[in-house]
C-alpha positions in Angstrom: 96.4 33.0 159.7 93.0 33.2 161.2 93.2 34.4 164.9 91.4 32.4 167.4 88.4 34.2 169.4 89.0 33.8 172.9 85.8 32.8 175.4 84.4 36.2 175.6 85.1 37.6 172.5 82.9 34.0 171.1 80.1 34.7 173.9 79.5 38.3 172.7 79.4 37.3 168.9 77.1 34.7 169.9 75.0 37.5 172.2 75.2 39.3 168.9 73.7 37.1 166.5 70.8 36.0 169.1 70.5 39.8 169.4 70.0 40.1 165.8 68.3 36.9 165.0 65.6 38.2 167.8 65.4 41.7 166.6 64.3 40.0 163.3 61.8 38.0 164.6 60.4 40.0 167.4 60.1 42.6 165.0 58.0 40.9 161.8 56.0 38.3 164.2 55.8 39.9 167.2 56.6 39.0 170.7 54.5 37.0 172.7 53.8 34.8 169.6 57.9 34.3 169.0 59.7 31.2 170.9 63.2 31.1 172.0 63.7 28.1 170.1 62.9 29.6 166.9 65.1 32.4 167.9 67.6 30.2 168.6 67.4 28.4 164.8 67.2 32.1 163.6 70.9 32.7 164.6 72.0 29.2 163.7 71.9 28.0 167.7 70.0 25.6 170.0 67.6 27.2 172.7 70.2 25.9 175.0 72.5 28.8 173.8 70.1 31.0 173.9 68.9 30.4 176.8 72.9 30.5 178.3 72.6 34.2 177.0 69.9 35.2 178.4 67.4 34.3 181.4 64.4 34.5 179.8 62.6 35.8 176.5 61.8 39.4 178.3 65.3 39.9 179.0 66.2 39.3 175.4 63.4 41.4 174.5 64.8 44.5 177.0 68.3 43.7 174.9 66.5 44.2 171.6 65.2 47.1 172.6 67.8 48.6 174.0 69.7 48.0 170.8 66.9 50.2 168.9 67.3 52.9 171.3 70.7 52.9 171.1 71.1 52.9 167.3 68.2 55.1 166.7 69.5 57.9 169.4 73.3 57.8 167.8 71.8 58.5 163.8 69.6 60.9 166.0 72.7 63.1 167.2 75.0 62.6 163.8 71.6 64.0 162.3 71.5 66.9 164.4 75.7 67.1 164.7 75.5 67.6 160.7 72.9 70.5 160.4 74.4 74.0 160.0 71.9 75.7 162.9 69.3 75.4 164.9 66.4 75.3 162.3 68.2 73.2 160.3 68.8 70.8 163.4 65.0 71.5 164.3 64.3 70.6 160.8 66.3 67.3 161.0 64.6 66.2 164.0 61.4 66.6 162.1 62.9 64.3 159.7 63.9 61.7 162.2 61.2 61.4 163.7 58.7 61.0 160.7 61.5 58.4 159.7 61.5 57.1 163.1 58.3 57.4 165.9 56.1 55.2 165.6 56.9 52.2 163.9 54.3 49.8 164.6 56.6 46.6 165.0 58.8 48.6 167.3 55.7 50.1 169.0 54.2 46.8 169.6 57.7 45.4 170.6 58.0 48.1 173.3 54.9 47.8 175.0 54.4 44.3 174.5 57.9 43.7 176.8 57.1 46.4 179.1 53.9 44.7 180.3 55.7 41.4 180.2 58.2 43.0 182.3 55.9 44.7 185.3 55.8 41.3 186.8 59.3 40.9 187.7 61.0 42.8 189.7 64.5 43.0 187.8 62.6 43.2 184.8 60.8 46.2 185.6 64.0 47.7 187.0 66.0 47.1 183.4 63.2 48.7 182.0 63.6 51.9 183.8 67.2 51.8 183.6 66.4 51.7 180.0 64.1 54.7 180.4 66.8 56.8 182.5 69.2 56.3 180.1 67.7 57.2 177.4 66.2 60.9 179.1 70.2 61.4 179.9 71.5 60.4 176.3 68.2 62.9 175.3 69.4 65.6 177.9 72.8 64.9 176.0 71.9 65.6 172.3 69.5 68.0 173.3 72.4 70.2 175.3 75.1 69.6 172.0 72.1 70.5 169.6 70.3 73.2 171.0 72.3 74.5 174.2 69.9 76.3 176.3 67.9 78.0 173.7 64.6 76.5 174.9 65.4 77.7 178.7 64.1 74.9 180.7 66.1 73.0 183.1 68.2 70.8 181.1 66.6 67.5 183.0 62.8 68.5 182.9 63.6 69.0 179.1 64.7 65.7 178.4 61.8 63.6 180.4 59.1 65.9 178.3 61.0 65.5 174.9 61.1 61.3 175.8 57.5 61.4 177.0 56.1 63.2 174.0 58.3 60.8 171.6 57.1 58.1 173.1 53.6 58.9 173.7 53.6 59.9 169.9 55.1 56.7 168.8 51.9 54.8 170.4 49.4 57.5 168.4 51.3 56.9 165.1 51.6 53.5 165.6 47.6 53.2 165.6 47.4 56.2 163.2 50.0 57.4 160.3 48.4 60.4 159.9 49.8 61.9 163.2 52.7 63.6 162.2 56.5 62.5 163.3 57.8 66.1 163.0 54.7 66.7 166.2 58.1 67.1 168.1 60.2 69.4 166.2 57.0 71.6 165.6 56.4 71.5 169.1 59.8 72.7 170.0 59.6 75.5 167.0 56.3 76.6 169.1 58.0 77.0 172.3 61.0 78.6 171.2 59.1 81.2 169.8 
């Protein structure tokens, strides 16, 4: 027998699937030039259901996006969990992050909903929520991976290893050539 949903276990499979459906679209056309409604057709809903979701197209867009970072950040850490030592989790980084920084839909995604974002007040504050979370997951993975081997407050490490990730992200996004490993070589440099 097939076991009914109950309210909010049917809202958050239908968050879900907008998630996904915009992720998909945002993604391969781009932001500004995607429309809730086609969202909404994407995942097999109106715009009304969409729009019962979520308050506007930013806000879906800082729920994409948080998604990424999420998902990118946890095959980040079993990466680095996996490797044997420290060069070989130094090593894996390097791989993640040529896999990884600076996808150019991503890329575009990000900064096309961070400036849509600096208008609005709660907008702008998800976004740095965003931003804080992600330097404590970093100060996280860092402190499991590497302990204190690079001897820098634990904090401070984390807010230059996101800033140089995502400052790299917007250089390989415009230019493949720049290296993804520019991280993991530029912790090698300092830890020697």
């Amino acid at each position: 027998m097939t076991r009914v949903l109950t309210r909010a276990e049917s809202q958050e499979r239908t968050r879900a699937r907008i998630i996904d459906a915009a992720k998909r679209l945002f993604l391969r056309n781009g932001f500004r030039v995607t429309s809730l409604e086609g969202i909404g057709e994407e995942a097999g809903f109106t715009r009304g259901a969409v729009y019962s979701n979520f308050e506007s197209k930013t806000e879906l867009g800082i729920a994409v996006i948080d998604e990424l970072h999420e998902r990118e950040l946890q095959r980040l850490a079993e990466g680095l969990a996996a490797a044997a030592d420290a060069q070989a989790r130094l090593d894996a980084l390097a791989v993640w992050g040529d896999e990884t920084i600076g996808d150019r839909a991503w890329t575009r995604l990000e900064i096309e909903v961070a400036a849509a974002s600096g208008a609005d007040e709660r907008h702008r504050a998800a976004t740095a929520a965003r931003y804080a979370r992600l330097r404590a997951r970093a100060e996280e993975i860092a402190a499991e991976a590497f302990g204190d081997e690079f001897g820098m407050d634990p904090g401070l490490f984390a807010t230059a290893i996101v800033a140089l990730t995502l400052g790299l992200g917007v250089q390989r996004a415009v230019d493949p050539q720049v290296r993804g490993s520019v991280v993991s070589d530029f912790l090698r440099a300092i830890a020697s």
